[in-house]
KEKOL-682699 format. One record per residue (C-alpha): x, y, z. Coordinates in steps of 0.1 Angstrom, whole numbers, plus 5000, padded with zeros to 4 digits. Example, Ala and Ser with C-alpha at 12.3 -4.5 7.8 and 13.67 -1.06 7.14 Angstrom:
BEGIN
512349555078/513749895071/
This chain:
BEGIN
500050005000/501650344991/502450595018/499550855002/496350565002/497750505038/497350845046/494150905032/492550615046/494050735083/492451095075/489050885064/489350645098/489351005119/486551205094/484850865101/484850945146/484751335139/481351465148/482551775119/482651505094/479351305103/478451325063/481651075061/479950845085/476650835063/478750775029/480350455049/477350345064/475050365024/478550195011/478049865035/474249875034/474349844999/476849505002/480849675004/483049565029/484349805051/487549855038/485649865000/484050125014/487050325033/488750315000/486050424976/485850725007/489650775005/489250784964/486751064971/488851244995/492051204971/490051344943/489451674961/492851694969/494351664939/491551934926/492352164955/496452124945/495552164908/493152474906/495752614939/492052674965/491452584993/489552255002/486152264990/483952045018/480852094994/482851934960/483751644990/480551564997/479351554966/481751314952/480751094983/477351094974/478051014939/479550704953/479650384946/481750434909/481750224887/479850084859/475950194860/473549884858/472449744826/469049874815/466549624795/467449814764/471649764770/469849404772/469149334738/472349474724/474549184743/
């Protein structure tokens, strides 16, 4: 595991026990409820959370908490579900 997934999941484990950060706690607990482990889920969090930071470094503002939760309720990425009319084209 790289040194920066490290520290993002340790900054998710703490935005996870912050009372600040209870929007965190809600993206985790949809994440499991809907069948992801708990580390799945820390690390489609931490993805989120990298995201951010990498548009915060990139565009040189200030973390934007709105853009955070956003991508975290965006979450789970991935493929969308195949509709009956993606059906008939397999």
């Amino acid at each position: 595991m790289s040194n920066i997934l490290r520290g993002l999941l340790q900054a998710v484990d703490e935005q996870l026990c912050s009372p600040q950060t209870a929007y965190v706690k809600f993206a985790f607990d949809r994440l499991v409820q809907l069948g992801m482990s708990d580390a799945q889920s820390r690390e489609e969090i931490a993805d989120c959370l990298g995201e951010e930071l990498d548009a915060m470094l990139n565009e040189q503002r200030p973390f934007n908490e709105k853009n955070y939760k956003d991508l975290l309720n965006s979450l789970p990425w991935g493929e969308e579900p195949l509709s009956a009319n993606d059906l008939e084209n397999l």
